[in-house]
PDB file of N, CA, C and O in Angstrom:
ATOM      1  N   UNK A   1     132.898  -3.641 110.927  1.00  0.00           N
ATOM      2  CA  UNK A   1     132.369  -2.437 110.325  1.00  0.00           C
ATOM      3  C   UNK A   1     133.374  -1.894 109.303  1.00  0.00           C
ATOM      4  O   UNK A   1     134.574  -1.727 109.522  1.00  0.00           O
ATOM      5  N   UNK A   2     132.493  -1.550 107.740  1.00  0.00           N
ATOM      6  CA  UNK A   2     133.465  -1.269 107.132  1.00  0.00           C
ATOM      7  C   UNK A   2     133.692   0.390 106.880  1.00  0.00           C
ATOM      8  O   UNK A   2     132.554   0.709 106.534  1.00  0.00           O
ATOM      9  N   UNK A   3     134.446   1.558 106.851  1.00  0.00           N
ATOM     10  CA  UNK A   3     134.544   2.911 106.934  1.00  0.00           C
ATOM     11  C   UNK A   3     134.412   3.214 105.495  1.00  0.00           C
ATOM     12  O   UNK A   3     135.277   2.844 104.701  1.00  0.00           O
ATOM     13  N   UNK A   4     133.479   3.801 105.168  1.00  0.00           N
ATOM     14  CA  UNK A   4     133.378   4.540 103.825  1.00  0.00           C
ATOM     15  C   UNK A   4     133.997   5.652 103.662  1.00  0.00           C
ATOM     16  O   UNK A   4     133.421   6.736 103.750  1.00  0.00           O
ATOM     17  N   UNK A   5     135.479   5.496 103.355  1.00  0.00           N
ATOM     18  CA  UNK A   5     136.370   6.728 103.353  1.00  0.00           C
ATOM     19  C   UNK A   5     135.818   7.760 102.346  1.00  0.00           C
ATOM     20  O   UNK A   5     136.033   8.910 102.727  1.00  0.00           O
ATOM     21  N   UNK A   6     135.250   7.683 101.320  1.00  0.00           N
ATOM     22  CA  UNK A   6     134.830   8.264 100.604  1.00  0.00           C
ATOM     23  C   UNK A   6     133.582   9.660 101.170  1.00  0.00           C
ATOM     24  O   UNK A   6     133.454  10.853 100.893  1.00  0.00           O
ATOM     25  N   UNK A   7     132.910   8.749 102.007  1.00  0.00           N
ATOM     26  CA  UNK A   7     131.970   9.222 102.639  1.00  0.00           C
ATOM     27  C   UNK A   7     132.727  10.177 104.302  1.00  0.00           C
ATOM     28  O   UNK A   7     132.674  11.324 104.748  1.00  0.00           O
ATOM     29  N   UNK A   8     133.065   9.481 104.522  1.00  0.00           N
ATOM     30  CA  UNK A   8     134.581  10.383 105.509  1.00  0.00           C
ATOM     31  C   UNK A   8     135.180  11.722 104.928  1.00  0.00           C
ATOM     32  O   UNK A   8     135.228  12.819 105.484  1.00  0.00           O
ATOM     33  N   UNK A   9     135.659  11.334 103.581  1.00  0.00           N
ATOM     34  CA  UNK A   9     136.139  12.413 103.472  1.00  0.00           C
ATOM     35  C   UNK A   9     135.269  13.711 102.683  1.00  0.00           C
ATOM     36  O   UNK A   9     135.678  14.869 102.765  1.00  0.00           O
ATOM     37  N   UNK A  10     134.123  13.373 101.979  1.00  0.00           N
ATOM     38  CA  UNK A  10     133.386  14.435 101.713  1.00  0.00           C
ATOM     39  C   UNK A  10     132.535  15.676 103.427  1.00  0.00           C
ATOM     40  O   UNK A  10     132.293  16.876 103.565  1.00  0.00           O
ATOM     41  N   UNK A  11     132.367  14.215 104.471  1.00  0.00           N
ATOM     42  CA  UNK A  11     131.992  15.179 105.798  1.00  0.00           C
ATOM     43  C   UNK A  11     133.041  15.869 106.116  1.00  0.00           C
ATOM     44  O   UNK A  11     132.770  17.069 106.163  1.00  0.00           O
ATOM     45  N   UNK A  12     134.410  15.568 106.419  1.00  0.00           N
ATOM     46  CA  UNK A  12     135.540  16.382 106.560  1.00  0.00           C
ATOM     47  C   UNK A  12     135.754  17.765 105.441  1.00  0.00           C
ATOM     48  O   UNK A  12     135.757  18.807 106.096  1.00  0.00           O
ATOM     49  N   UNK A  13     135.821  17.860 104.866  1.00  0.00           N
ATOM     50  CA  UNK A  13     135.881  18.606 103.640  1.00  0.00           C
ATOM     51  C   UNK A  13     134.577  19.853 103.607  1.00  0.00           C
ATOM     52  O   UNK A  13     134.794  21.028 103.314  1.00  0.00           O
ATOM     53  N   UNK A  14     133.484  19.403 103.903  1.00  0.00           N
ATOM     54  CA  UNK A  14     132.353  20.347 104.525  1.00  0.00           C
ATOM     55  C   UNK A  14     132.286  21.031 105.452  1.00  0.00           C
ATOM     56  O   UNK A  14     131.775  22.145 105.568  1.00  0.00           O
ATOM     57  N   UNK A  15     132.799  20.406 106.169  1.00  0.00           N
ATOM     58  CA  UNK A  15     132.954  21.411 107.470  1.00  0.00           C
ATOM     59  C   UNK A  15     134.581  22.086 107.602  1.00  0.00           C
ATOM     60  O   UNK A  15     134.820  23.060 108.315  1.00  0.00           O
ATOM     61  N   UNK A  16     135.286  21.604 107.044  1.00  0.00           N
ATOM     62  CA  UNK A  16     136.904  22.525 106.312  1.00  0.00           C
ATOM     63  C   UNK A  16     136.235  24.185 106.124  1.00  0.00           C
ATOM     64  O   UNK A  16     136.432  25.230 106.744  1.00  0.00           O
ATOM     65  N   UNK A  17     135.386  23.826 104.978  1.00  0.00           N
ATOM     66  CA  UNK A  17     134.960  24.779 104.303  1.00  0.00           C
ATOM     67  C   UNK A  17     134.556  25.816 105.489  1.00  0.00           C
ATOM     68  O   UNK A  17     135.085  26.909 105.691  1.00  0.00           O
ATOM     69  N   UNK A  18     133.280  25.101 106.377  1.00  0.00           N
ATOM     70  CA  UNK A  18     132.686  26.098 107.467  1.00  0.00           C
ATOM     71  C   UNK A  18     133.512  26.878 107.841  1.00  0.00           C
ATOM     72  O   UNK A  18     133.634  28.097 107.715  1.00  0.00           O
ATOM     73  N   UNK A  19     134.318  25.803 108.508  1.00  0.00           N
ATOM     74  CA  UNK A  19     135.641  26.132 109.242  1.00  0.00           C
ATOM     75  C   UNK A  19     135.708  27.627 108.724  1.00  0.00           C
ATOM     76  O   UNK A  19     135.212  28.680 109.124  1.00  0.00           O
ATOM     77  N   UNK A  20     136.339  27.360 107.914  1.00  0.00           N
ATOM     78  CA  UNK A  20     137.774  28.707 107.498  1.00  0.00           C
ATOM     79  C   UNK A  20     136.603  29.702 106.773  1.00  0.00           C
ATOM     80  O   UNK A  20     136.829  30.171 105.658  1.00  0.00           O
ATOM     81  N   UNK A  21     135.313  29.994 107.503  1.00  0.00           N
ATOM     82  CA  UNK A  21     134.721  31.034 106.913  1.00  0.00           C
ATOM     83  C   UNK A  21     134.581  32.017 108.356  1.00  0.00           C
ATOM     84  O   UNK A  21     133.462  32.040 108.867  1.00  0.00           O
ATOM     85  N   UNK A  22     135.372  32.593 108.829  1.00  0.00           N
ATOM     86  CA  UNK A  22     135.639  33.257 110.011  1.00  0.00           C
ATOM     87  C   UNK A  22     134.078  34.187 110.627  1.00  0.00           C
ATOM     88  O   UNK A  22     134.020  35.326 110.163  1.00  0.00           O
ATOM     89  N   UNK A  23     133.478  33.992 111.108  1.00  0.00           N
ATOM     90  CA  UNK A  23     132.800  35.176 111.616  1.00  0.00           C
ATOM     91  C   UNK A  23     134.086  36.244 112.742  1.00  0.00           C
ATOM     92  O   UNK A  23     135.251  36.001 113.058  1.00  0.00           O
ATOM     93  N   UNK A  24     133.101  37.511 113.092  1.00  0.00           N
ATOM     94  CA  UNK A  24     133.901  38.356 113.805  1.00  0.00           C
ATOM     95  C   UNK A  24     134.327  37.748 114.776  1.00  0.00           C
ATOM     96  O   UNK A  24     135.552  37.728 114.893  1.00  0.00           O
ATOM     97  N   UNK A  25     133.675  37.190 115.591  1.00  0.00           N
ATOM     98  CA  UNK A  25     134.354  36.767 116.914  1.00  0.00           C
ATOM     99  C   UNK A  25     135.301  35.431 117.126  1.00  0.00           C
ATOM    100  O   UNK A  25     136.075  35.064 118.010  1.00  0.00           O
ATOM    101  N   UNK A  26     134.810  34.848 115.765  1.00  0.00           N
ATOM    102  CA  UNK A  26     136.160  34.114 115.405  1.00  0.00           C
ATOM    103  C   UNK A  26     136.933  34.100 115.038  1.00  0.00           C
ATOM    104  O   UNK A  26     137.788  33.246 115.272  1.00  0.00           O
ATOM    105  N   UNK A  27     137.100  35.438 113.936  1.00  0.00           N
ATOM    106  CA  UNK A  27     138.588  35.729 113.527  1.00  0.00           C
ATOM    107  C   UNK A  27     139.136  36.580 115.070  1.00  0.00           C
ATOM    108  O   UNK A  27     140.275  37.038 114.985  1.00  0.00           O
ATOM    109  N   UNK A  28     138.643  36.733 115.984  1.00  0.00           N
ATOM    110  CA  UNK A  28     139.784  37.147 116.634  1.00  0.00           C
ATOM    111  C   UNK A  28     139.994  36.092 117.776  1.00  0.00           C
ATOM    112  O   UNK A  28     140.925  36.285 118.557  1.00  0.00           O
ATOM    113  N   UNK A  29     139.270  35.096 117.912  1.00  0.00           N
ATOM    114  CA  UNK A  29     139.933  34.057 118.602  1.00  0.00           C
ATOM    115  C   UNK A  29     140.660  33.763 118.148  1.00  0.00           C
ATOM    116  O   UNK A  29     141.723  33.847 118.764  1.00  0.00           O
ATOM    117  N   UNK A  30     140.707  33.127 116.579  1.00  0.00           N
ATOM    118  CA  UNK A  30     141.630  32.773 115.917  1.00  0.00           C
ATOM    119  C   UNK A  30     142.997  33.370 115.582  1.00  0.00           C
ATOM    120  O   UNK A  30     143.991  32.704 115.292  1.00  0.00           O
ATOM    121  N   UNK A  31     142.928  34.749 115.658  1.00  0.00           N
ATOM    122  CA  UNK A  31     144.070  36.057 115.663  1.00  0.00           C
ATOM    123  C   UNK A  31     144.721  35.681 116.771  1.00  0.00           C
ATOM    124  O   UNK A  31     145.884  35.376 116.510  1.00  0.00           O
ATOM    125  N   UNK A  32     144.374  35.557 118.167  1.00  0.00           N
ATOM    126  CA  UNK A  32     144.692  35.222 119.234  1.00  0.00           C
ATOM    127  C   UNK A  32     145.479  33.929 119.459  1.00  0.00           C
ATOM    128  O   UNK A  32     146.444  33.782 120.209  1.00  0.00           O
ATOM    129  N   UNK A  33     144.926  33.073 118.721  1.00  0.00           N
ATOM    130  CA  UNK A  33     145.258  31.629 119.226  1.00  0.00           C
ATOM    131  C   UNK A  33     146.765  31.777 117.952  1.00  0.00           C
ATOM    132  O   UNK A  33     147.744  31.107 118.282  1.00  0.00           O
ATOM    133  N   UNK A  34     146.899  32.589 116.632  1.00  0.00           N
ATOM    134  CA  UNK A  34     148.186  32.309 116.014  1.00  0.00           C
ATOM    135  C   UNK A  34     149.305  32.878 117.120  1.00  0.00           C
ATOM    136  O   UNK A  34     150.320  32.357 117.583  1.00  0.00           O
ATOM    137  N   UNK A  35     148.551  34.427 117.379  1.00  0.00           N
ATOM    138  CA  UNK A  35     149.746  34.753 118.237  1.00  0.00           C
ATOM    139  C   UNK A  35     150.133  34.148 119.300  1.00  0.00           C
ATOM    140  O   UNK A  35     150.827  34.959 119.914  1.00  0.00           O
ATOM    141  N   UNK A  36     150.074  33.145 119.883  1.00  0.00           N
ATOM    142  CA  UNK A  36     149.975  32.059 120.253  1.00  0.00           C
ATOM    143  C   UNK A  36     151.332  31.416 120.126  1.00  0.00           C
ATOM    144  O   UNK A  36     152.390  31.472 120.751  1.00  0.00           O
ATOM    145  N   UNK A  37     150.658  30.477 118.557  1.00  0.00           N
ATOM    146  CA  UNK A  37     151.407  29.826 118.575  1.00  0.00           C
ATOM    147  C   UNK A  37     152.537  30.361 117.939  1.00  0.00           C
ATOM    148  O   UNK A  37     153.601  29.841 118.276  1.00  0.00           O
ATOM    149  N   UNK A  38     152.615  31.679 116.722  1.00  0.00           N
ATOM    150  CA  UNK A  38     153.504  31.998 116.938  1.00  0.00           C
ATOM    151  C   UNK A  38     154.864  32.278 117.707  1.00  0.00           C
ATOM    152  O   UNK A  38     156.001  32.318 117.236  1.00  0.00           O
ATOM    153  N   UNK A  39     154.438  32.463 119.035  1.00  0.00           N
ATOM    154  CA  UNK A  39     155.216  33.074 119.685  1.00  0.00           C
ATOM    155  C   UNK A  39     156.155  31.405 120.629  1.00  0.00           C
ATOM    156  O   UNK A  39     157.175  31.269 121.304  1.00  0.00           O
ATOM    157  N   UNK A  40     155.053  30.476 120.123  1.00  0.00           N
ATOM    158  CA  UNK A  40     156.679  29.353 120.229  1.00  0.00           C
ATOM    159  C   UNK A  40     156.861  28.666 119.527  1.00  0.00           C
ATOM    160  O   UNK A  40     156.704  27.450 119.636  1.00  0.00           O
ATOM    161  N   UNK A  41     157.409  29.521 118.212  1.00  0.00           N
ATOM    162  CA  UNK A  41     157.955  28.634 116.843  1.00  0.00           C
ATOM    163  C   UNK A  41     159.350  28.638 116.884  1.00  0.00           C
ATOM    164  O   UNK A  41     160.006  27.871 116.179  1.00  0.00           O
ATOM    165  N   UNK A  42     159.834  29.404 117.617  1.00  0.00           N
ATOM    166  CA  UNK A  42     161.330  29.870 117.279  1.00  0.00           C
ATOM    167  C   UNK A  42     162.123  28.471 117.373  1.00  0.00           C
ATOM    168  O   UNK A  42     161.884  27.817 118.388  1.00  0.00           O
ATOM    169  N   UNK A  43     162.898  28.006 116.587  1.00  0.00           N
ATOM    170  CA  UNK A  43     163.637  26.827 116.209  1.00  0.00           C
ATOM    171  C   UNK A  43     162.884  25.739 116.452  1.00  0.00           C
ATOM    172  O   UNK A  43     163.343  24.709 116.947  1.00  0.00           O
ATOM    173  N   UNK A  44     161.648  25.908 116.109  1.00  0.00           N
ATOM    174  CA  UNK A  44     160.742  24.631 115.751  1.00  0.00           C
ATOM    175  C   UNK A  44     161.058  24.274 114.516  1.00  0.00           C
ATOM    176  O   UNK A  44     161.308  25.206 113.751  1.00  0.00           O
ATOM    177  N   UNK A  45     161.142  22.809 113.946  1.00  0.00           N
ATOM    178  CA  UNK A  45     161.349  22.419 112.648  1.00  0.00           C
ATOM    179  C   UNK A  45     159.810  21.490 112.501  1.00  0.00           C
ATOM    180  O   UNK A  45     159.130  21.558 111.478  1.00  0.00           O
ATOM    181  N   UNK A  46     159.403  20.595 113.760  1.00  0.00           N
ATOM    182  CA  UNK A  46     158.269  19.767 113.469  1.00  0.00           C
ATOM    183  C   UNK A  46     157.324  19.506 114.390  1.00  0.00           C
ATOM    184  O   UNK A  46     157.658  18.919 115.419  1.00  0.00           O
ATOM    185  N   UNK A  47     156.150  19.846 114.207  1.00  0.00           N
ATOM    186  CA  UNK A  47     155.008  19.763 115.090  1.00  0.00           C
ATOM    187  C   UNK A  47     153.821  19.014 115.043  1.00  0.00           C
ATOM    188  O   UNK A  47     153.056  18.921 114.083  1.00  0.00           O
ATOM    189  N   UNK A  48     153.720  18.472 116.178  1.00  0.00           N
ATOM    190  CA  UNK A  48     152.617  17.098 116.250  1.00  0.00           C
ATOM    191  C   UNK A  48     151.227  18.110 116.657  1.00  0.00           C
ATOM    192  O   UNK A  48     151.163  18.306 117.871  1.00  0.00           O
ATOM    193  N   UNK A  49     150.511  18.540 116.135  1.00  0.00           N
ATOM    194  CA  UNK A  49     148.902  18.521 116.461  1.00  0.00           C
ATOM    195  C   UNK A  49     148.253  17.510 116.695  1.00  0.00           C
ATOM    196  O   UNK A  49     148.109  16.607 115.871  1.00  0.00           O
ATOM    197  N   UNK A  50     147.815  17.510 117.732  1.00  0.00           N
ATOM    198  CA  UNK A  50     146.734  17.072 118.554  1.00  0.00           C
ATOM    199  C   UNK A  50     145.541  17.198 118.604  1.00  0.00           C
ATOM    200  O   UNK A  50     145.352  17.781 119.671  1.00  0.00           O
ATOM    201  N   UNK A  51     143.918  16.906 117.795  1.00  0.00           N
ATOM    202  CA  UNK A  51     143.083  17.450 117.665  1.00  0.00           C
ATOM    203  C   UNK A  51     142.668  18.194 116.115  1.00  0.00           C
ATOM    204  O   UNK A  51     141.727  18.933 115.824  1.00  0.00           O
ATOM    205  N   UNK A  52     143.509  17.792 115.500  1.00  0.00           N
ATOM    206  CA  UNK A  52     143.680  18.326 114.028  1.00  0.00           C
ATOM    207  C   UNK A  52     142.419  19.043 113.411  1.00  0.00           C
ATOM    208  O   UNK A  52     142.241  20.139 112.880  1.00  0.00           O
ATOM    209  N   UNK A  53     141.481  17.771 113.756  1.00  0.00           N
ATOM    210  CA  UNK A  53     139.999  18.358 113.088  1.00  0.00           C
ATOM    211  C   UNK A  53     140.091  18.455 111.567  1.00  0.00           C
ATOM    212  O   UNK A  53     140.332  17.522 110.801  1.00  0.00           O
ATOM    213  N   UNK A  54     139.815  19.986 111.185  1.00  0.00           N
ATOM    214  CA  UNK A  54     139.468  19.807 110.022  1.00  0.00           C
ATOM    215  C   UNK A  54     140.695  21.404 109.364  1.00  0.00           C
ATOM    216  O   UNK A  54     140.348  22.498 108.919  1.00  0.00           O
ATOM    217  N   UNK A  55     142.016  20.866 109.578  1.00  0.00           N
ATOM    218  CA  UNK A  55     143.373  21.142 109.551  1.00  0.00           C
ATOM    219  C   UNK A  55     143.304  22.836 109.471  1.00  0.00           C
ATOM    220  O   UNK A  55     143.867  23.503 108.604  1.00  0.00           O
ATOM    221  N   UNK A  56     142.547  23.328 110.490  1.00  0.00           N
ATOM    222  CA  UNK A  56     142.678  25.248 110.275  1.00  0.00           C
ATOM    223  C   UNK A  56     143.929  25.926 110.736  1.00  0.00           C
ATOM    224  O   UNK A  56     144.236  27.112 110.615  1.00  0.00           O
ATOM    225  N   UNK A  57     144.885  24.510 111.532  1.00  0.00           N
ATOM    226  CA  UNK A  57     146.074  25.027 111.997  1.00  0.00           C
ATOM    227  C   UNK A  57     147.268  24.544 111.173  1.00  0.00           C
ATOM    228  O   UNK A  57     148.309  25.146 110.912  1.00  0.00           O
ATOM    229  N   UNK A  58     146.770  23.000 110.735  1.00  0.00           N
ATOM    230  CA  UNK A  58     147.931  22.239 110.374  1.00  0.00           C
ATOM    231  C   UNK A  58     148.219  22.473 108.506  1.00  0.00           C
ATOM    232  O   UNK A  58     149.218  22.057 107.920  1.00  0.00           O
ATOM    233  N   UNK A  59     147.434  22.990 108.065  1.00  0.00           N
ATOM    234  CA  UNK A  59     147.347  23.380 106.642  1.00  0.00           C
ATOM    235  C   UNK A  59     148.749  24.426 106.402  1.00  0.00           C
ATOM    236  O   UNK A  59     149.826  24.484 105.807  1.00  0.00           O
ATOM    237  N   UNK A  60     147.663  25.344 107.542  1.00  0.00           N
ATOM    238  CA  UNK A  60     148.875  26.776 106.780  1.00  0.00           C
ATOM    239  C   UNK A  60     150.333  26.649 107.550  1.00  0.00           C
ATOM    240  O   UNK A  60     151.388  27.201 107.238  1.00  0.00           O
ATOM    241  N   UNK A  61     150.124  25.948 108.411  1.00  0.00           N
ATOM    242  CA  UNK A  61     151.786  25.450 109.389  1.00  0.00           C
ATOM    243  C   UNK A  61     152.527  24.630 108.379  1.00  0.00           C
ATOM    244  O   UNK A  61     153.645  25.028 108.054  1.00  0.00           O
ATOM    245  N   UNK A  62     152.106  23.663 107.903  1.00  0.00           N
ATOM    246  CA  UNK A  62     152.745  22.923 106.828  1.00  0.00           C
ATOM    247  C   UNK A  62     153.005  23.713 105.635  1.00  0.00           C
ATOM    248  O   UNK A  62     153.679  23.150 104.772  1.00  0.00           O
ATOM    249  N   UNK A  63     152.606  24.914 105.403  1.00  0.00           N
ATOM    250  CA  UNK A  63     152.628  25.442 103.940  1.00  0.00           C
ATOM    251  C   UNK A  63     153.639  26.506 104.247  1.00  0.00           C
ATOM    252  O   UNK A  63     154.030  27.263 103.359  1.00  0.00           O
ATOM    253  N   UNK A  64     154.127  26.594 105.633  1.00  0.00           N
ATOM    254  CA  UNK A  64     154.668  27.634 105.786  1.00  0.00           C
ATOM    255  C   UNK A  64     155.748  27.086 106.374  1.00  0.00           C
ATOM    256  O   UNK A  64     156.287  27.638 107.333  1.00  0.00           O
ATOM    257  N   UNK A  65     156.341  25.522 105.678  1.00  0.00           N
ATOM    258  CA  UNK A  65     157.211  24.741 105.951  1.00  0.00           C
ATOM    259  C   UNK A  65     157.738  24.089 106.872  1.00  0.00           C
ATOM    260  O   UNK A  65     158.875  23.623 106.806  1.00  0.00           O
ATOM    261  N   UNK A  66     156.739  23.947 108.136  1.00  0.00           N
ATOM    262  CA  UNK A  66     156.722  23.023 109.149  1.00  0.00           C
ATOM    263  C   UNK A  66     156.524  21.712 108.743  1.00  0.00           C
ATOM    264  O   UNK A  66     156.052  21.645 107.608  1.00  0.00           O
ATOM    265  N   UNK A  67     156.753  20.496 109.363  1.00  0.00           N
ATOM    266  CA  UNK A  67     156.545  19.139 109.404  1.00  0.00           C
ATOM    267  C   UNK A  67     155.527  19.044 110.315  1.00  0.00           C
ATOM    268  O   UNK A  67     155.681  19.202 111.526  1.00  0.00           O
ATOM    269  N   UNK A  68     154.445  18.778 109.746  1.00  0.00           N
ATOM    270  CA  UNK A  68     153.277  18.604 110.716  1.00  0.00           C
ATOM    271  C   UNK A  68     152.738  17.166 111.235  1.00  0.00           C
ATOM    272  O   UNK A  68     152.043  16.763 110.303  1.00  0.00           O
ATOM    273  N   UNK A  69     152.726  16.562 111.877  1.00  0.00           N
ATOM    274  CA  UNK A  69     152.758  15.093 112.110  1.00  0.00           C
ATOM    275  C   UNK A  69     150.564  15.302 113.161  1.00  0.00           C
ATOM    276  O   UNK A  69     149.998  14.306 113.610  1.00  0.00           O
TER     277      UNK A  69
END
């Protein structure tokens, strides 16, 4: 079987979009789940996500100069 990355990555990219369009009760799960992980960054330099999906964690962690693996 051959993977039409092309086609991969336009479904990924669609639902990115969904993603990061918060309704109410998801921006505060989501509020919830930073403070979270905030609260065990302290002398973190690099972090493996697990479950990546469609990167609503690993985007802004990397942009905010983590090594995201």
């Amino acid at each position: 079987m051959k993977t039409d990355f092309k086609r991969e990555r336009a479904w990924w990219e669609g639902k990115a979009e969904g993603e990061e369009r918060d309704l109410a009760d998801e921006s505060i799960n989501r509020a919830l789940r930073w403070r979270e992980i905030a609260r065990n960054l302290k002398d973190v330099r690099t972090i493996a996500e697990i479950g990546a999906a469609t990167g609503a964690f690993t985007i802004p962690l990397a942009k905010r100069g983590y090594k995201v693996t």
